[in-house]
N, C-alpha and C positions, 0 to 999 in steps of 0.2 A: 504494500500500500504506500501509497504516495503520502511523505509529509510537506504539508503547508506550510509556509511560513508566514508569521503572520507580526507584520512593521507594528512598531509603538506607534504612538499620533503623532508624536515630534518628528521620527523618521517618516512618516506617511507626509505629515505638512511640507517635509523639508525636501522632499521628491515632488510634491504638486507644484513649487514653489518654483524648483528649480527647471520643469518642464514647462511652463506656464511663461517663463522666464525666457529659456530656449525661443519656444514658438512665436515669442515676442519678438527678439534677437533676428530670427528667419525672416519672418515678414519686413522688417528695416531693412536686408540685404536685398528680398525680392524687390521692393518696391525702388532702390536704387537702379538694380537692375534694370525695370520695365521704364524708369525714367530717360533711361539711357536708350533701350531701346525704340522708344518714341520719339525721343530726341532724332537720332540715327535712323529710323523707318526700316527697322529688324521687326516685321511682323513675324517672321517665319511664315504658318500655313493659315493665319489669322489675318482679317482685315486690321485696319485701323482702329477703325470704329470699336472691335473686339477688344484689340489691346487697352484701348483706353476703358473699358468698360471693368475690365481684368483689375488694371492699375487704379481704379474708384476701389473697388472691389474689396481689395489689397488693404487698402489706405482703410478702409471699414474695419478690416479685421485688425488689423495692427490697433486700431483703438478698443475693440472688443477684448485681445488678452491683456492689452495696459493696462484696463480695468480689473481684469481678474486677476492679474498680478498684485495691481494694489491692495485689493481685497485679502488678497492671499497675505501681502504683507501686515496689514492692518489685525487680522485674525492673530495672526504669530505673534504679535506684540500685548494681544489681548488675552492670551493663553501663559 
């Protein structure tokens, strides 16, 4: 039989925090990226139009995990 392991809530907060973090991190690099390639007209197999919709997108989500980041951080402080 398989054992589970099973994280404390310090160690579980300190992994949400940290991937929550990450995904935040990525989307900064993406959205550089698509900057550039709008700049440049690197749609690849996408229109324009697409790309820019991508890069709104993008720029939504980046502010969805800052939030949950904060949150994240805010929690940790409260515990």
């Amino acid at each position: 039989m398989e054992q589970i392991f099973k994280l404390t809530k310090s160690d579980l907060s300190e992994r949400y925090y940290n991937k929550a973090f990450a995904k935040f991190s990525m989307f900064k690099f993406e959205i550089v990226g698509l900057v550039k390639d709008i700049k440049w007209g690197n749609t690849g197999g996408i229109t324009m139009e697409e790309l820019c919709m991508v890069y709104e997108s993008t720029k939504i989500e980046l502010q969805v995990w800052n939030y949950l980041s904060e949150l994240i951080e805010k929690n940790n402080k409260l515990t």
